[in-house]
N, C-alpha and C positions, 0 to 999 in steps of 0.2 A: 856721479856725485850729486845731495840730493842740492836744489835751490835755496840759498841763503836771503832773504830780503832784508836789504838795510833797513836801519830805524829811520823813521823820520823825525826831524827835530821838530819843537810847538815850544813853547809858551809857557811855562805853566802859571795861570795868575789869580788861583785860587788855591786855601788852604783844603787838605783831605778833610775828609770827616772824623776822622781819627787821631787828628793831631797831628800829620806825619809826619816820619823823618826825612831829613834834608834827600832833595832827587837829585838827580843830572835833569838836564833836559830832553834828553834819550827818552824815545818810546821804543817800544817794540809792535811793532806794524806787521803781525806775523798772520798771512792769509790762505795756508794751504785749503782746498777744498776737500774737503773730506764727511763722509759724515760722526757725527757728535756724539751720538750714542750707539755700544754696542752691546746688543742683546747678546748677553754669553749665557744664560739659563733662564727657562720659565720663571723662576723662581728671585733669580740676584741677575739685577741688570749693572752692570760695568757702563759707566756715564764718564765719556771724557769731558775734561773741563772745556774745551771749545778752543777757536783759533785763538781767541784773547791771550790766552795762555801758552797754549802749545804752539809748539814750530816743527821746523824738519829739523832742529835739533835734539841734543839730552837738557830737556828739562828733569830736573831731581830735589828728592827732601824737599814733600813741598812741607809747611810748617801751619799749620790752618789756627786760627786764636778761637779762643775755647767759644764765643757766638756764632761763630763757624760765618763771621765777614772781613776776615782779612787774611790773605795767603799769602805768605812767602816761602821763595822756592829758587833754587838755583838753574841756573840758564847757562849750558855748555858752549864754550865756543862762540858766545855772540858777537860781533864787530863792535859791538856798545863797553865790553869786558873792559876792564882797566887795562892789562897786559894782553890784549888780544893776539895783539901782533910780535910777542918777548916768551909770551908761556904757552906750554902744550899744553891743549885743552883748559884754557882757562874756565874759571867758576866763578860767577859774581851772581850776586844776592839782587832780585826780581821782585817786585809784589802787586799784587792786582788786590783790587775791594769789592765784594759783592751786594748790589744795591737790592732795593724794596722788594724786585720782583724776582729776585736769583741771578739775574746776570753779572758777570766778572765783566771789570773795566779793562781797557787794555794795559798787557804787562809793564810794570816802568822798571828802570833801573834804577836803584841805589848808589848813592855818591860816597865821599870818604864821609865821616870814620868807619862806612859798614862795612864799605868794598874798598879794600886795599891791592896794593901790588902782589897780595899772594892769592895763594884759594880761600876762596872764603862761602861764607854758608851762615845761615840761621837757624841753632840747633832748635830752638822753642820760645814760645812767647809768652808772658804772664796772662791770666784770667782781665787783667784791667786794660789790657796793650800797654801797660806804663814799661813794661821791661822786656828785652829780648835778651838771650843768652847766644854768641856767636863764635864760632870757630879762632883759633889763636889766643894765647897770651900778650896780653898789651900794655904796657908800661908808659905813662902821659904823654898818649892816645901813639904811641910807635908800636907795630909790630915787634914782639922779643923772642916769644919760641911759638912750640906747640901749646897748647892749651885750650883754656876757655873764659872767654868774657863775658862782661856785663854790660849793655850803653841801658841808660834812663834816659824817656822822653821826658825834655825840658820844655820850659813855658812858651819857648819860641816857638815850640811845634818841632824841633828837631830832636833825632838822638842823642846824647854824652859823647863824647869821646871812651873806647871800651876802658874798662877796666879788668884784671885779670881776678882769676878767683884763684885764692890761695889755699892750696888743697896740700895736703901731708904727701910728702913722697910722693910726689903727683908722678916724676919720670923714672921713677922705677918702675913704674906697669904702664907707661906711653912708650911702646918702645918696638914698635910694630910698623907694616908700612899705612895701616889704617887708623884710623879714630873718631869718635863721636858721641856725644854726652844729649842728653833731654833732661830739663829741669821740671820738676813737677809742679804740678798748680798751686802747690803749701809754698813753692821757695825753699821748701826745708830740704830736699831730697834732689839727690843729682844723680840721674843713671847714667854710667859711661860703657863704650865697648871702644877694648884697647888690647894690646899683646904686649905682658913684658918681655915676650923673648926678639930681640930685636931682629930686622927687617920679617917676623912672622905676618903672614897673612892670614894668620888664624886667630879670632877674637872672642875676649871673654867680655862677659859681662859683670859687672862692677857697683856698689852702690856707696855715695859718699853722703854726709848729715851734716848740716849746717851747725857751726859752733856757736855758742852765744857770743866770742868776740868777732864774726864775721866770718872766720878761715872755718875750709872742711875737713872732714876727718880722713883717715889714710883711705881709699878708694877697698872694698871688701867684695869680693867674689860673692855670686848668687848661688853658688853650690853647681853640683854635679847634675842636678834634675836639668836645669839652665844651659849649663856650660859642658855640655855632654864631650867626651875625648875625641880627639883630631877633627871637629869641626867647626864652624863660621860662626858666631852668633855676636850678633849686631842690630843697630838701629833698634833699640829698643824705645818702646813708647810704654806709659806708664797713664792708665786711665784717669780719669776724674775721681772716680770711686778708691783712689788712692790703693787698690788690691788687685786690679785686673793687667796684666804686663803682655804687650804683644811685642814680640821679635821678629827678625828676619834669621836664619838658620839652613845649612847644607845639610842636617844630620839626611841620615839614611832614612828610607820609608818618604822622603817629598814628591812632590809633582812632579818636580823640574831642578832648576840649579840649588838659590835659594829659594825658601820658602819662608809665608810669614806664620806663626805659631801662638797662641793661645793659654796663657796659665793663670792661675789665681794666688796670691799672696794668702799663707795659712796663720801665721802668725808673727809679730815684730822681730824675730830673729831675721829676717831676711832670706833664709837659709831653708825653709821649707816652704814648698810649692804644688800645686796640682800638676800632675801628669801634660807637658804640655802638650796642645792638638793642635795639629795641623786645618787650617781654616778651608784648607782645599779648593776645586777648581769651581770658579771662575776666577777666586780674587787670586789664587795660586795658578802659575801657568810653566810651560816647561821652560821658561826664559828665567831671570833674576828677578826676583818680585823682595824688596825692602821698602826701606821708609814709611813705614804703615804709621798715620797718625789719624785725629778723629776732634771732632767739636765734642763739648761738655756734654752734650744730651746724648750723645753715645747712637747716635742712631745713622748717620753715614760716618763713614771711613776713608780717607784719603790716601793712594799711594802713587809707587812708581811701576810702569808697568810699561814692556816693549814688545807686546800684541796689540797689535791692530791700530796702530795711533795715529796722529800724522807726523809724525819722526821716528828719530833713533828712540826714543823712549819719552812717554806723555805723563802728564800728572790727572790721573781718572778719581770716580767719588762711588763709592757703592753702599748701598743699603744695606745695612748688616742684617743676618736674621736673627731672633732673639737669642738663641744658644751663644752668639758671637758676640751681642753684648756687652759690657761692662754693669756690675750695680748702678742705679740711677740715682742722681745729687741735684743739689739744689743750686742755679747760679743767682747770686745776690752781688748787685747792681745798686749804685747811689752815689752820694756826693757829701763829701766833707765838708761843716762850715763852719764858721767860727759866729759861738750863738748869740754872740752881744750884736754882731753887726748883721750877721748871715752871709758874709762874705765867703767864697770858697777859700778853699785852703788847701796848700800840700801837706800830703801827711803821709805817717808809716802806718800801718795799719796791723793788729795783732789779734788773730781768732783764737780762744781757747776752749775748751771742753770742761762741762762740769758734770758732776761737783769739782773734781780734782783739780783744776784749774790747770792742767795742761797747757804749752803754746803749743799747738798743732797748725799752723799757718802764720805766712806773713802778704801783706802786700804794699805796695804804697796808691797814692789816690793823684790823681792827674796835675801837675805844675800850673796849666789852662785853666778848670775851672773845676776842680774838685773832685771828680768823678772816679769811682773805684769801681771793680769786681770780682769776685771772688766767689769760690766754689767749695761746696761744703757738701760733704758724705750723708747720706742720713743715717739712722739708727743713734745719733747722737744726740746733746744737748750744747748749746753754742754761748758766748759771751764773745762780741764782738765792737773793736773801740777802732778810734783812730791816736795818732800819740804825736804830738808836736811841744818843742819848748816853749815854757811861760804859757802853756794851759792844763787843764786837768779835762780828759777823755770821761766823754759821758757816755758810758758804755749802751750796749743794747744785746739781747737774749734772741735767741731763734732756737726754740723747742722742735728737733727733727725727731725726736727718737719716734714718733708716732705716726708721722705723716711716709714713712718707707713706700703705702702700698698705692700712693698718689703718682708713682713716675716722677719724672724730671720735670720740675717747676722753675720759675724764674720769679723771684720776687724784689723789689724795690723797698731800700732802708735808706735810709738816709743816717748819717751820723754829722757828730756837734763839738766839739772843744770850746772851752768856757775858759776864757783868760781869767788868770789868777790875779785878781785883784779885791777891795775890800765892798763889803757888798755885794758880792756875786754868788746866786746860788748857783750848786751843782746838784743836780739829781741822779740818783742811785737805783737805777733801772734792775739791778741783778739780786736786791734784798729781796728774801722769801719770808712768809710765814704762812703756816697754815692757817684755813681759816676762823675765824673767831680766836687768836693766841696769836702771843708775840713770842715765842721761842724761835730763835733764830733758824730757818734750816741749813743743812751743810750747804748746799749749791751758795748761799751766800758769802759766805768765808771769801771767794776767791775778789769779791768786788771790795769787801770791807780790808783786806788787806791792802788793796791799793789805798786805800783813805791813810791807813798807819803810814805805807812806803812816804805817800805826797809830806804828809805831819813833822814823820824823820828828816825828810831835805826840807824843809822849809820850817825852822823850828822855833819862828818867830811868828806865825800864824795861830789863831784861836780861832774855833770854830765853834756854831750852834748845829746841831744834830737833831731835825724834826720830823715827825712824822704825820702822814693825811690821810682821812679818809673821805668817801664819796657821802652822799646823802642821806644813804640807807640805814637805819637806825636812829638811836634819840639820840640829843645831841650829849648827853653824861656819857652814853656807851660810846658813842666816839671818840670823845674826850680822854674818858678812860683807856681806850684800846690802840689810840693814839700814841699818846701818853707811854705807855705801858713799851710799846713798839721800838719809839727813839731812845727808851732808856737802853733797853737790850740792844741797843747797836752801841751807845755810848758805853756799856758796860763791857762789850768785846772788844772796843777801842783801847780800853784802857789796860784790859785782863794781855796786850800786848807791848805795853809798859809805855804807854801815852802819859803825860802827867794827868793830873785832874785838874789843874788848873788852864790846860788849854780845850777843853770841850765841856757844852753845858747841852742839857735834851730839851726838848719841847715838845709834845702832842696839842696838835690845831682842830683835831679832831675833821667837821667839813667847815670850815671859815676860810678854809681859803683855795679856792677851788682853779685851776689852772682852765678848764671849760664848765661849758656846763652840763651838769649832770643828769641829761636826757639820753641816754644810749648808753649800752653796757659799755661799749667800748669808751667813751669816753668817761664813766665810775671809774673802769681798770686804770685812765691816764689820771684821775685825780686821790685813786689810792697809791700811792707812795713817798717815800723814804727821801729825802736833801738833808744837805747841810750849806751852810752859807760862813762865809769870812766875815767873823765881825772885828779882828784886827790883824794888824801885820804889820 
């Protein structure tokens, strides 16, 4: 039998960097000697994560957050387990942080609401760490069935208590001795692998879509390409790139037991797929190779693996080669505030695609001090806000559809909410016009319709609608084109059955300039579209 080393107890008397959720005092002290990285091809080296991590037990499903510095992972069988000594082969929820220079801190344990009396696990984390999604259904914060929950990080720096996610017919396809769900970095999309046929150990795969009242929809099979007859297919992960889906799978033609497998999303049916391929050896080996998960930038790959470890099975990191990739995205990074004070804020956050003003994501922004992130496909065009009560969201644009052949970027926005009171402008970042004309273009509809929605609830409010321009020209041609600019927002305001008596236009032409107008970049911030409360 191999050597178990007890944890040792400390202290803990500072907050993570992340906010973290509430610990035990439980560390894991785990030091076999072994070495750390294994050369399994010239080509793809197989890098175990180190003792910080690994033991001479089953660590599994590790869970990496899409900056690829926080892991969480389950720890088989540790003395620190809530039921160590009540359940066979107990599983409790582990996580270590990765600092400045790569190194993982040592593994901590998790306390209640994450780790309860049953098995527990962390199926996936949001882009901003505000959200985890965790094994079991939980009803005010008690374990109830099988399922899947949700805790939010609170301002305290700790988890919620779970909440369960309410899914159509959820236990008519849970009904197997296995299960496990990944939520995708939109929030919209929930992959599961489950068996309706009860005690099967044979599993499909599943996609459920978030409803606008909260609940999801009935659980939908990925088809035959996916769920090929009498075999395994599980632990799915579901890229950044919102199209690229890696599994783990027994079909025939693998390495070994399972394997993990490679396909491409063809179009929004769900239902068509590319041929999936097998990723092969080194990251496949003749042992059970699943839980394949990956950071945003798509460039290592995290799984479980029981070659060459130091235990029963380790959590390793490998360099994908380009073939094995995912499409590259952008991860955007920032902080919500509230723009009279600049105070951080909590908030929901809602990306959509234009023109059509699609929601295509959701997030929320940190209880602590603001902070969100979120990840976005390219080939698109983006309109992205934050949404809190008793303010009105001052949106911001990220033109991707051009920047595709730039790789994975990482850029910093910052977003604003503007209390709704008298006096207070709001600016309209998503109004287009081509140059020299105020004809409205489509891409704007989706921002000017939020101006109508805010009008209709709050229908005691009158508003002034103006618009600016920078220095460049006389000031009549600005005047004019100003002018000209707010009338055609007021005129689509209204062409939505606004009264005329609650909104009046202005063109300022440049008189009133927000900086000053030395750099392009700052003409582009004093060319634009507000409106301000002049009663309520």
């Amino acid at each position: 039998m191999k050597k178990i080393l007890l944890p040792i107890c400390l202290f803990w008397g500072s907050q993570l960097s992340f906010a973290q959720p509430s610990m035990d005092k439980d560390t894991a002290k785990l030091k076999p000697q072994k070495e750390n990285v294994i050369t399994a091809s010239t080509i793809i080296k197989i890098e175990n994560l180190g003792e910080n991590i690994n033991s001479d037990l089953n660590e599994l499903r590790p869970t990496i957050s899409p900056d690829g510095n926080l892991l969480f992972f389950i720890c088989e069988n540790h003395p620190a387990n809530s039921k160590y000594r009540t359940i066979p082969n107990s599983q409790d929820i582990w996580f270590s942080e990765r600092d400045s220079s790569g190194n993982w801190s040592e593994a901590r344990h998790l306390s209640y609401p994450l780790n309860t009396v049953h098995y527990n696990a962390v199926y996936s984390i949001s882009p901003d760490n505000n959200r985890i999604l965790i094994r079991g259904a939980f009803l005010k914060g008690a374990f109830d069935a099988r399922g899947l929950s949700i805790c939010v990080l609170q301002e305290d720096g700790r988890f919620s208590e779970p909440e369960a996610l309410a899914i159509k017919n959820y236990y008519k396809y849970d009904r197997g001795l296995t299960t496990g769900a990944y939520l995708a970095h939109n929030g919209k999309t929930l992959l599961l692998y489950m068996s309706p046929e009860k005690g099967s150990a044979l599993n499909d795969i599943f996609v459920s879509f978030l409803n606008n009242d909260g609940t999801w929809t009935e659980p939908k099979s990925l088809g035959k390409k996916i769920n090929a007859p009498d075999t395994d297919e599980m632990t799915p992960y579901l890229a950044a790139d919102g199209k690229t889906l890696y599994f783990s799978s027994n079909r025939p033609g693998g390495v070994g037991d399972n394997d993990i497998y490679m396909t491409k999303r063809l179009d929004d049916t769900w239902q068509k797929w590319s041929d999936p391929v097998n990723l092969g050896e080194p990251i496949n080996t003749p042992d059970w190779d699943a839980f394949f998960t990956m950071d945003a930038g798509g460039e290592y790959a995290y799984l479980t693996t029981k070659s060459s470890g130091f235990g029963e099975s380790d959590i390793v990191r490998v360099k994908l080669m380009e073939k094995e990739k995912p499409d590259p995205v952008v991860l955007v990074s920032g902080n919500v505030y509230n723009l009279k004070t600049k105070e951080p804020l909590s908030a929901t956050l809602i990306y959509e695609t234009l023109p059509d003003g699609t929601v295509v994501g959701n997030g929320i922004s940190s209880a602590l001090d603001g902070s969100f992130k979120i990840v976005l496909p390219y080939d698109k065009n983006y309109s992205i806000r934050a949404s809190a009560d008793k303010f009105f969201s001052i949106s911001e644009n990220l033109m991707l559809d051009s920047l595709i052949k730039e790789g994975y970027k990482e850029i910093h926005k910052d977003l604003y909410l503007a209390p709704i009171e008298i006096g207070q402008v709001f600016r309209l970042n998503n109004v287009f016009f081509d140059f020299d004309k105020w004809d409205l273009r489509p891409e704007s509809f989706v921002e000017l319709d939020r101006v109508v929605k805010f009008l209709n609830e709050n229908p005691s409010i009158v508003i002034e609608m103006s618009a600016h321009t920078d220095s460049r020209g006389s000031d009549d041609y600005n005047f004019r084109l100003s002018d000209n600019r707010a009338r055609s927002v007021m005129e689509y305001i209204l062409s939505k059955g606004i009264g005329k008596d609650r909104i009046t236009s202005q063109g300022y032409g440049e008189t009133k300039p927000v900086v000053p107008n030395d750099s392009e970049e700052n003409m582009q911030l004093n060319r634009r579209v507000e409106f301000k409360i002049i009663r309520n």
